[in-house]
BANUNU-273831 format. One line per 8 residues: number of its first residue (from 1); their letters; for each residue x, y, z of N, C-alpha, C. Coordinates in nm, 3 decimals, m for minus. Example, Ala and Ser with C-alpha at 12.3 -4.5 7.8 and 13.67 -1.06 7.14 Angstrom:
1 = as = 1.319,m0.569,0.780,1.230,m0.450,0.780,1.320,m0.330,0.780 | 1.285,m0.225,0.708,1.367,m0.106,0.714,1.290,0.003,0.787
//
This chain:
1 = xxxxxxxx = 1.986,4.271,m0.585,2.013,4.327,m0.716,2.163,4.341,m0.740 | 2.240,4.389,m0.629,2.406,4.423,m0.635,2.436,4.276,m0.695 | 2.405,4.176,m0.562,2.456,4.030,m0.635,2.433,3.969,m0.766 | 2.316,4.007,m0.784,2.260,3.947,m0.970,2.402,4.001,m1.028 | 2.420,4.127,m1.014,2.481,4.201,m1.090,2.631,4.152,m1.107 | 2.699,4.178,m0.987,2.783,4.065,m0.956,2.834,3.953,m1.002 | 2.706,3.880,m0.997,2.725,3.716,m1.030,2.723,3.744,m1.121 | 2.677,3.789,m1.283,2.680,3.838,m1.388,2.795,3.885,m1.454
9 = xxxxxxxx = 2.845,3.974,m1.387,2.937,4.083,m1.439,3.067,3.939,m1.405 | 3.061,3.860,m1.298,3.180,3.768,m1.275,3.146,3.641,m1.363 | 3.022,3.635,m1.415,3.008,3.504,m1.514,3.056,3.522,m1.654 | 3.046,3.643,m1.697,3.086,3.661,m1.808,3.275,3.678,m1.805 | 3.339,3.748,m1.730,3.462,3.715,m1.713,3.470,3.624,m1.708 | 3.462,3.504,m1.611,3.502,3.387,m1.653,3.472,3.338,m1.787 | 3.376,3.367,m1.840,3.384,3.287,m1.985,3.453,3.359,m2.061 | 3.510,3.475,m2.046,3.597,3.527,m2.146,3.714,3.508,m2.094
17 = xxxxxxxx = 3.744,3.441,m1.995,3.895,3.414,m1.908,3.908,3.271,m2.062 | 3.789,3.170,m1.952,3.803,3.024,m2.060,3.769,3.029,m2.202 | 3.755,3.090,m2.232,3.735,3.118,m2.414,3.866,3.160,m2.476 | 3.938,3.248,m2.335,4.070,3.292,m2.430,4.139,3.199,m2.396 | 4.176,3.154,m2.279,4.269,3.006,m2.264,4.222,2.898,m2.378 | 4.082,2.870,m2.406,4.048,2.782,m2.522,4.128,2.771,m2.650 | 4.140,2.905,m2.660,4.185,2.973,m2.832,4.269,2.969,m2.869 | 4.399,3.016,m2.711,4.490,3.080,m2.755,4.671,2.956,m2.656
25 = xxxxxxxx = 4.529,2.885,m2.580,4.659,2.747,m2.520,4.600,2.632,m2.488 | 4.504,2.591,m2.521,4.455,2.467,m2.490,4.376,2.404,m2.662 | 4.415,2.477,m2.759,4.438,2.416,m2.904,4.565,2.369,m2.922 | 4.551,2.283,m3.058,4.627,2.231,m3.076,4.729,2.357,m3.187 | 4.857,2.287,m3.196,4.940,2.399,m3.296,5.005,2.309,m3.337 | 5.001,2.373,m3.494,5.044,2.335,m3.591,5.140,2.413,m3.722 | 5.244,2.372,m3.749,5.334,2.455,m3.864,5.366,2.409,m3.975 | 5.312,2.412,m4.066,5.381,2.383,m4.248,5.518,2.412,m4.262
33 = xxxxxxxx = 5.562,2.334,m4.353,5.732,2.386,m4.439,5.620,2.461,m4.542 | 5.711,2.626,m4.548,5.749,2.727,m4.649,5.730,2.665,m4.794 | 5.820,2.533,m4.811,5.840,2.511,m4.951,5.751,2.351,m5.014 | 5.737,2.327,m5.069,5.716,2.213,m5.127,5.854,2.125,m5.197 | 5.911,2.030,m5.129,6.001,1.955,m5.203,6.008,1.836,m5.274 | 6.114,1.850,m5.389,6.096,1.779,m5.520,6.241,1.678,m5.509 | 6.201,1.542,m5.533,6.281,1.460,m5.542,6.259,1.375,m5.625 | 6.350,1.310,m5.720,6.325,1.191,m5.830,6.291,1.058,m5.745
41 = xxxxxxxx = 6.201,0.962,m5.833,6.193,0.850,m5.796,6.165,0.766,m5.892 | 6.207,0.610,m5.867,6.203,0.519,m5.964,6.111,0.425,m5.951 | 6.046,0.432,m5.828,5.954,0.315,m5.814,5.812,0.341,m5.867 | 5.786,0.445,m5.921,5.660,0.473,m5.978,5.671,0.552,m6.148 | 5.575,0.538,m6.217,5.607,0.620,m6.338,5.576,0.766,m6.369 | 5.606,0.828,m6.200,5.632,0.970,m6.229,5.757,0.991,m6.214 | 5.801,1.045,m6.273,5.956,1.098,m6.262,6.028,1.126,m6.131 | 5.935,1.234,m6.033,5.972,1.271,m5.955,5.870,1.311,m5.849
49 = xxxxxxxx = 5.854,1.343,m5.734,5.751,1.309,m5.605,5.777,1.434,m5.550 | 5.621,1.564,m5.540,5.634,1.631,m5.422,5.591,1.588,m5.296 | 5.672,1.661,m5.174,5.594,1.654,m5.049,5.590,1.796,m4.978 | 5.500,1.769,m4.886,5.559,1.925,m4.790,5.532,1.822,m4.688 | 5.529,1.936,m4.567,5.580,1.843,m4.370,5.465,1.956,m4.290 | 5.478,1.879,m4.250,5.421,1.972,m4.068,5.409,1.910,m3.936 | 5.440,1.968,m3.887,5.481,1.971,m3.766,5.403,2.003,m3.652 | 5.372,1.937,m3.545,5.336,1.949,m3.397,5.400,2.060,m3.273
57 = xxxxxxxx = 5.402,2.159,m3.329,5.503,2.262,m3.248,5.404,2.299,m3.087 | 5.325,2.195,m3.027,5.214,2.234,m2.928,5.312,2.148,m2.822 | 5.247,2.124,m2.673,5.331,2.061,m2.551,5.224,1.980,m2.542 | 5.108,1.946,m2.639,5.051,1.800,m2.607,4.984,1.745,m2.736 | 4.949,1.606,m2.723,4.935,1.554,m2.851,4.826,1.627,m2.912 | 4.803,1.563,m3.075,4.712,1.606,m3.106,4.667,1.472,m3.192 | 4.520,1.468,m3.162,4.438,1.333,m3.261,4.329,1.375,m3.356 | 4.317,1.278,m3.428,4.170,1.285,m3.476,4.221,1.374,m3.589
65 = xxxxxxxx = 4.325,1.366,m3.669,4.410,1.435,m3.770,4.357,1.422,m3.914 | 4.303,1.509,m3.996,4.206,1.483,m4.132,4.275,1.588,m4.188 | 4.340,1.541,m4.333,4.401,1.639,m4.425,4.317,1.664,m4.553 | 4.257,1.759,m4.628,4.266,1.787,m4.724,4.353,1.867,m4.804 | 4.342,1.821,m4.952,4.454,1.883,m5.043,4.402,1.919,m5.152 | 4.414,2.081,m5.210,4.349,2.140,m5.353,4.428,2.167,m5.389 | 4.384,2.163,m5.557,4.464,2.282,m5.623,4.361,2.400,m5.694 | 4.420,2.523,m5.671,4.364,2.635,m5.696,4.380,2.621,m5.831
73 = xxxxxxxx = 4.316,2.683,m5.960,4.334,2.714,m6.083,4.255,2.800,m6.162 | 4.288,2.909,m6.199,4.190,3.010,m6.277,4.163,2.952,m6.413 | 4.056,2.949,m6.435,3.983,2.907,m6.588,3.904,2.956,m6.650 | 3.899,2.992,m6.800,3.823,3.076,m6.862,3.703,3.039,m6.894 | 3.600,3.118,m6.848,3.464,3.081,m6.900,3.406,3.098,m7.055 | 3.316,3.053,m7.035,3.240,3.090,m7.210,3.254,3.236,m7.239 | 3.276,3.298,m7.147,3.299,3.501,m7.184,3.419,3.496,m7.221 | 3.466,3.450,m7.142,3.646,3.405,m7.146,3.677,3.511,m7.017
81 = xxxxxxxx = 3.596,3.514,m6.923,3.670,3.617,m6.811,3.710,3.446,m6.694 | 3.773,3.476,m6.627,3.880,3.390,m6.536,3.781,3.339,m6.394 | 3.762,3.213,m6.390,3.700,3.191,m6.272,3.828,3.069,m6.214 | 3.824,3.117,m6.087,3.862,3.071,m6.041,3.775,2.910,m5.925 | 3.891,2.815,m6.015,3.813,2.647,m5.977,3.930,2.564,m5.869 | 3.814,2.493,m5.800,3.909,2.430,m5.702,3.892,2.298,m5.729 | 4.027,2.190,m5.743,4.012,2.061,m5.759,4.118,1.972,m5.650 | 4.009,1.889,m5.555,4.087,1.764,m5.463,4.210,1.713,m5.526
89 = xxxxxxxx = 4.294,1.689,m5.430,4.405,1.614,m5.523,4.421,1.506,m5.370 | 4.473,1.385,m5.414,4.518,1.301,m5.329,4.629,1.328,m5.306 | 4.649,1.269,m5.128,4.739,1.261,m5.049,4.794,1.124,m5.037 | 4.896,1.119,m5.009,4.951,0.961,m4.961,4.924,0.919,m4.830 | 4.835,0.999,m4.738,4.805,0.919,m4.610,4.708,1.088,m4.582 | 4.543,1.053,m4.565,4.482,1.148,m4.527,4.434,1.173,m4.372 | 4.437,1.043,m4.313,4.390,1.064,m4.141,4.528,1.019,m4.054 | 4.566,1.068,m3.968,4.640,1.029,m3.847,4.587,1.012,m3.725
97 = xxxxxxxx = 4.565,0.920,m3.634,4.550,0.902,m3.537,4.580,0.954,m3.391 | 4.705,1.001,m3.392,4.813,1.083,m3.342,4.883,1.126,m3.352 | 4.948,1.234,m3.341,5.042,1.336,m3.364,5.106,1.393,m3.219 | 5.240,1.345,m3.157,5.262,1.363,m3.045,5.362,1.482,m3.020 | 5.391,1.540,m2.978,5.438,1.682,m2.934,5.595,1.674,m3.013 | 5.637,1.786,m3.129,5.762,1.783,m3.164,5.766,1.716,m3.296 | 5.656,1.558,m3.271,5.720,1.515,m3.426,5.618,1.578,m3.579 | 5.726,1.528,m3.644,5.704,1.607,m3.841,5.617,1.451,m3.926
105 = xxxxxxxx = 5.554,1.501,m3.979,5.496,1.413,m4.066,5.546,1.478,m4.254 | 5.600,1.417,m4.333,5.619,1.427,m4.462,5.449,1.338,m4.525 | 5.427,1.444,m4.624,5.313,1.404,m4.723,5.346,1.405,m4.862 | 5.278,1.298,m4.955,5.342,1.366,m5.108,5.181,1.387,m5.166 | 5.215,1.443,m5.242,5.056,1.498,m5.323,5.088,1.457,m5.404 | 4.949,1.301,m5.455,4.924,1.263,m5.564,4.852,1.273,m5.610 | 4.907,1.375,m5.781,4.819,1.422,m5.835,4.777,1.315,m5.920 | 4.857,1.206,m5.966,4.843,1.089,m6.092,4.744,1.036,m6.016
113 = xxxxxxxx = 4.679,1.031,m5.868,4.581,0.984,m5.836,4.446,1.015,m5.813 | 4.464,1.190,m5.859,4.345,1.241,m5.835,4.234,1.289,m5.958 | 4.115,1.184,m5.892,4.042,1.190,m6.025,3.951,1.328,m6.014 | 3.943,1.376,m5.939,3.846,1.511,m5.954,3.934,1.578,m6.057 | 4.076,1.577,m6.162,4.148,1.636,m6.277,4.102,1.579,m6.360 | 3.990,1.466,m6.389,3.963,1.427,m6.483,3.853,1.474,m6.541 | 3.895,1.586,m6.610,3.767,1.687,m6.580,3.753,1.790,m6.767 | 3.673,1.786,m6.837,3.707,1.852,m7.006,3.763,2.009,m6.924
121 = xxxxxxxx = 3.733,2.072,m6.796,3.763,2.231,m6.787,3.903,2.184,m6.816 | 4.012,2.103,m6.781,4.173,2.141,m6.799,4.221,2.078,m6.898 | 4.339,2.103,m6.956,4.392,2.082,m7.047,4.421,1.949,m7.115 | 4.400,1.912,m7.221,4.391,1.742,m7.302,4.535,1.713,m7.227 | 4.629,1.767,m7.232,4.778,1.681,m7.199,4.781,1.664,m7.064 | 4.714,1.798,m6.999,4.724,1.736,m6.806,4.633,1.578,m6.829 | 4.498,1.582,m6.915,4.415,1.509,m6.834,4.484,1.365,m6.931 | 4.560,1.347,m7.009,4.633,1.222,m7.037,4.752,1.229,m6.972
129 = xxxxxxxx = 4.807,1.298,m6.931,4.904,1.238,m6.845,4.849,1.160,m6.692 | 4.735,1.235,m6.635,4.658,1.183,m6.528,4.645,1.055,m6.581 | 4.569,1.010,m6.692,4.538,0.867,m6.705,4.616,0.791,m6.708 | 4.740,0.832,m6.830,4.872,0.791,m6.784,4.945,0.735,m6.629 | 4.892,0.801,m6.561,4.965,0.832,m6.440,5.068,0.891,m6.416 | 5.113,0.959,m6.484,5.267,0.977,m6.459,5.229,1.131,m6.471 | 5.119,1.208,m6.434,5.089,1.394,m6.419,5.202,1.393,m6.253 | 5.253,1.481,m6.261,5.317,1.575,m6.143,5.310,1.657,m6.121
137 = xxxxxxxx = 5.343,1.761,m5.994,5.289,1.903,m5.942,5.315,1.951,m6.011 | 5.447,1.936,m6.104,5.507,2.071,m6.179,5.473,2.042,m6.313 | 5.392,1.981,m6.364,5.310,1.945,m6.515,5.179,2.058,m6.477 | 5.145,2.044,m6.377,5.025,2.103,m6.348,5.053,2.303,m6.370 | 5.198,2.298,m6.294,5.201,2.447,m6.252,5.292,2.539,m6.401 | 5.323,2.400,m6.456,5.349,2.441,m6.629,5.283,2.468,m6.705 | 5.157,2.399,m6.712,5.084,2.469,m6.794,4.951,2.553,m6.728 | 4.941,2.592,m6.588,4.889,2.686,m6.489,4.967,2.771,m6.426
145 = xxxxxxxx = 5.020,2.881,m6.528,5.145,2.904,m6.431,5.057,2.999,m6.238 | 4.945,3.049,m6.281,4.901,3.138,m6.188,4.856,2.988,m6.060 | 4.860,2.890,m6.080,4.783,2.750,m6.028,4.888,2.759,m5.873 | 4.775,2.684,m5.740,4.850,2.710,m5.615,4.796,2.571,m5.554 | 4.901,2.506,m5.502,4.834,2.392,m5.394,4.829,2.459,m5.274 | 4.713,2.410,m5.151,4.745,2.408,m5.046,4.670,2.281,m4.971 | 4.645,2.308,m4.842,4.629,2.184,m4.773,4.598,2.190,m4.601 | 4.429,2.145,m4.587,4.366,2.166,m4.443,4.382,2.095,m4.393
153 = xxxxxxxx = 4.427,2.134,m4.275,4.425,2.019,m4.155,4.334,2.037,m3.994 | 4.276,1.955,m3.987,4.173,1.970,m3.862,4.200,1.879,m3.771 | 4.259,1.933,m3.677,4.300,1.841,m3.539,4.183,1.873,m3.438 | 4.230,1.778,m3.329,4.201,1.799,m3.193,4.290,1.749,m3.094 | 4.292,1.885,m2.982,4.378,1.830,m2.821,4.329,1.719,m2.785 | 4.473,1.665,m2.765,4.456,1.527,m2.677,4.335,1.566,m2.549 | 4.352,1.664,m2.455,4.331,1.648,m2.329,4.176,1.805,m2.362 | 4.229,1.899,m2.393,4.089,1.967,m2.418,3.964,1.962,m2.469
161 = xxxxxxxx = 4.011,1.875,m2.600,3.874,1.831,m2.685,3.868,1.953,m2.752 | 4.009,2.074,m2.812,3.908,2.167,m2.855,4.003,2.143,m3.046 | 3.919,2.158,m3.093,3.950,2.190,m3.251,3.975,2.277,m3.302 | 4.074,2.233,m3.376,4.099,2.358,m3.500,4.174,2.323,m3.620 | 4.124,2.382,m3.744,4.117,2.379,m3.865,4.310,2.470,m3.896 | 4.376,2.416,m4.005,4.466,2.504,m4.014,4.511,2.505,m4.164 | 4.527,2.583,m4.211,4.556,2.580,m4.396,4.696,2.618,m4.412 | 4.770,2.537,m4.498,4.923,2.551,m4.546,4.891,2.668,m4.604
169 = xxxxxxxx = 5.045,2.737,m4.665,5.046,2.851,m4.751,5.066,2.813,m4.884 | 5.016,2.899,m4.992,4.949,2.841,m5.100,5.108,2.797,m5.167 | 5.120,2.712,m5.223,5.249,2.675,m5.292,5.228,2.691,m5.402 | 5.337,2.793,m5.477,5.327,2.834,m5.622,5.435,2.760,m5.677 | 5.466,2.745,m5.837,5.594,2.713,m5.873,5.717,2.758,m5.812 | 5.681,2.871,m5.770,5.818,2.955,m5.724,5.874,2.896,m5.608 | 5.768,2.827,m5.525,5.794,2.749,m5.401,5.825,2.583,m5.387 | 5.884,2.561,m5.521,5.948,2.426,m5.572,6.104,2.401,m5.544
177 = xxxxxxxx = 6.107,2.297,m5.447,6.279,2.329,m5.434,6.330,2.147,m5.442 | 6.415,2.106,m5.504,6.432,1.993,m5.504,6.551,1.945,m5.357 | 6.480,1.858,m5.317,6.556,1.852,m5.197,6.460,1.755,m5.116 | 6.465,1.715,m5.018,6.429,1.611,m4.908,6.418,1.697,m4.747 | 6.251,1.645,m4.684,6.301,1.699,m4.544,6.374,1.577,m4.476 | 6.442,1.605,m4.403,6.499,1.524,m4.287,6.442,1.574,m4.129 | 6.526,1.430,m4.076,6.455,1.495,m3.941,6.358,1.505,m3.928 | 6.360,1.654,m3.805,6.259,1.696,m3.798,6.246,1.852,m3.775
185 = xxxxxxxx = 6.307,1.863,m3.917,6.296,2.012,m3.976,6.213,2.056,m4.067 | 6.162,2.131,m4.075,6.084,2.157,m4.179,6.118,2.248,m4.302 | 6.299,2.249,m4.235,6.360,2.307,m4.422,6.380,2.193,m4.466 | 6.414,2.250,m4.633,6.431,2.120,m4.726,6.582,2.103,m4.741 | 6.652,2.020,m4.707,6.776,1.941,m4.718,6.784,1.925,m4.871 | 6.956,1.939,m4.935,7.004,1.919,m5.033,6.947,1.736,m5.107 | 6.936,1.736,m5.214,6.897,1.591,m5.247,7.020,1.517,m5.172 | 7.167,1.555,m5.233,7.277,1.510,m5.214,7.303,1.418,m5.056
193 = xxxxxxxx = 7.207,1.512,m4.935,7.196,1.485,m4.790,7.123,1.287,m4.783 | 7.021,1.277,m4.908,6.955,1.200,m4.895,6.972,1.045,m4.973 | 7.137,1.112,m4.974,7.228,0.965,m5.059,7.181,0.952,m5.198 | 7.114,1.037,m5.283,7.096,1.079,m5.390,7.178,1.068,m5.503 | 7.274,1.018,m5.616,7.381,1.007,m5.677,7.340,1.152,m5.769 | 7.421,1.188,m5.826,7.410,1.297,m5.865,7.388,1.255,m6.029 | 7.410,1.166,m6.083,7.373,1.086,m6.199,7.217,1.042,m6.211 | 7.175,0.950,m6.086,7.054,0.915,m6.077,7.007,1.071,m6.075
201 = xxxxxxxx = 6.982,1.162,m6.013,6.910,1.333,m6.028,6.913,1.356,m6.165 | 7.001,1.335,m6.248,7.007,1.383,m6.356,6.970,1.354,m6.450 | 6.969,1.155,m6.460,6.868,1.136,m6.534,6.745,1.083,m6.527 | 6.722,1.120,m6.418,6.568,1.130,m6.343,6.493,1.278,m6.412 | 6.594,1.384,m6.392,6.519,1.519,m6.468,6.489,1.559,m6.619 | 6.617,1.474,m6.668,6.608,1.440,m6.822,6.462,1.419,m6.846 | 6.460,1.268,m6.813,6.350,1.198,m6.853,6.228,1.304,m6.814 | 6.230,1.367,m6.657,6.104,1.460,m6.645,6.074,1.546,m6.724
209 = xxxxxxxx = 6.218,1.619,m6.783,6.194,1.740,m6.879,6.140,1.759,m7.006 | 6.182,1.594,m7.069,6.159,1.552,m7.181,5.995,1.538,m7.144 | 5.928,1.514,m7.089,5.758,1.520,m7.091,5.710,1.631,m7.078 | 5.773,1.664,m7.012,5.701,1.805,m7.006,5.735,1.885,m7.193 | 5.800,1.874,m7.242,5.851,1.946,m7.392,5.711,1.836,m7.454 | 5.742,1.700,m7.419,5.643,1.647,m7.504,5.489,1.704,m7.533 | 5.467,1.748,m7.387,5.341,1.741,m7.341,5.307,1.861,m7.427 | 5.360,1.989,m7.427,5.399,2.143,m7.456,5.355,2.099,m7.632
217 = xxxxxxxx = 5.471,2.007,m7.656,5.459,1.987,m7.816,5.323,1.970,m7.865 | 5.246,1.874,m7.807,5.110,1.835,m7.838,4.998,1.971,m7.815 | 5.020,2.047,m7.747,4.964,2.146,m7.686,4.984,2.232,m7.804 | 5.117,2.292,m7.804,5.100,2.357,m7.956,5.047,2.299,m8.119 | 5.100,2.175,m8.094,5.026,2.119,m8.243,4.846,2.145,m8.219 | 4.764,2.102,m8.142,4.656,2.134,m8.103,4.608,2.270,m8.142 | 4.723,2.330,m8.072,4.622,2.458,m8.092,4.658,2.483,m8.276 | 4.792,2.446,m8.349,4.802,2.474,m8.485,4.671,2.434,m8.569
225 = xxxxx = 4.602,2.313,m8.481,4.492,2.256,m8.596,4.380,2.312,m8.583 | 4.368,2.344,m8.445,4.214,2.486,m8.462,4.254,2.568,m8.534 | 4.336,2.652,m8.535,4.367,2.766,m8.600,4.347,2.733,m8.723 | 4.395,2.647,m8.805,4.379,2.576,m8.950,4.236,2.583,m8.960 | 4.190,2.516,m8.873,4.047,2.465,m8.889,3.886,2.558,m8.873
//
C-alpha cells in the first residue's frame, strides 16, 4: 500500500515536472512589433503598404508556421446597438515552413485582397475601393475609427512537437507609424533609413490623402441624399 502510494504520489510529480518544462521551455516563442508600419509604394495601386514583423526569440527552430489575420469592427444592428464583427483579411505569405532561432519575418496585410470585406454590413466606399483594389489599413481605420487588426500564429518546436497558438496586439490607428523594419528589429526605422526620397513620400501621401477626402466626399454626399429622401 506505502508503494502504490509512492509510485502515485511520484507519478504525478513527474507529470507536473514535464507539463511545466512543456509550457514554459520546450514551446516555441514568439514576439510581434508594437507598431504596424506604413510605407509608400509604386508597384501596386495602393498608395502605400502596411506590415508588422515577428520574431523567433526561442534557442530552437520553429515549423509548421500558419498565420491568420482579422479585422475587428463594431457594427450597428437593426436596433442600432453595436455588435461587434470579425472579418479575414489577407496576408502576403500565410504558412512558413521554418522559422530558425533569432530571425524576423516582415508581413503586409492585404486588405485590397480580402474578399470576406465584400460584404453590404461595411461601408459603399470601403467596399469600392476593395473592388478597386486600391482599400488600405488606414481607409479602413478612417472610416472605423474604434476598428483593430490583429494576427494568429500557430507554431510548433522543431525538436518537442509541442504547439502553440500566439496573437499580435490589437493595432489601432494610433499604432500607425510610417517607417520600415530593418534587420532584425522589430522597431520601425525612419522611411528616410530605407533610401526613401523625401519627394517620392510626399507624393505618394498626396495622392493617398486625396482618396481618402474622395472617399469621405462620397460618404457625405450619400448620406445628404437619404436625408433628402
Amino acid at each position: 500500500m506505502l508503494y502504490t502510494l509512492i509510485g502515485l504520489l511520484g507519478g504525478l510529480c513527474f507529470s507536473f515536472v514535464f507539463w511545466w518544462l512543456l509550457n514554459h521551455h520546450l514551446v516555441p516563442k514568439l514576439e510581434f512589433s508594437e507598431e504596424l508600419g506604413r510605407r509608400p509604394i509604386t508597384y501596386d495601386k495602393q498608395a502605400v503598404r502596411h506590415q508588422f514583423a515577428f520574431k523567433n526569440i526561442g534557442k530552437r527552430s520553429i515549423i509548421n508556421i500558419r498565420l491568420k489575420a482579422r479585422v475587428r469592427i463594431k457594427l450597428n444592428n437593426r436596433r442600432g446597438d453595436k455588435i461587434i464583427n470579425y472579418f479575414d483579411v489577407s496576408l502576403s505569405n500565410n504558412e512558413i515552413f521554418e522559422m530558425k532561432p533569432g530571425v524576423m519575418f516582415r508581413m503586409s496585410l492585404d486588405v485590397h485582397k480580402s474578399s470576406t470585406l465584400d460584404t453590404p454590413l461595411l461601408n459603399e466606399s470601403v467596399v469600392e475601393k476593395l473592388h478597386a483594389k486600391t482599400l488600405t489599413v488606414d481607409d479602413v481605420l478612417d472610416f472605423y475609427h474604434d476598428a483593430s487588426f490583429f494576427v494568429q500564429i500557430i507554431g510548433t518546436d522543431i525538436y518537442s512537437n509541442a504547439t502553440k497558438v500566439f496573437q499580435s496586439p490589437q493595432y489601432k490607428k494610433a499604432d500607425i507609424r510610417s517607417g520600415v523594419f530593418t534587420g532584425q528589429s522589430l522597431d520601425i526605422a525612419p522611411l528616410d533609413s530605407w533610401g526613401i526620397k523625401q519627394s517620392v513620400r510626399n507624393r505618394t501621401l498626396d495622392v493617398f490623402g486625396k482618396g481618402i477626402d474622395d472617399a469621405h466626399n462620397k460618404l457625405n454626399s450619400s448620406d445628404a441624399r437619404t436625408s433628402r429622401g
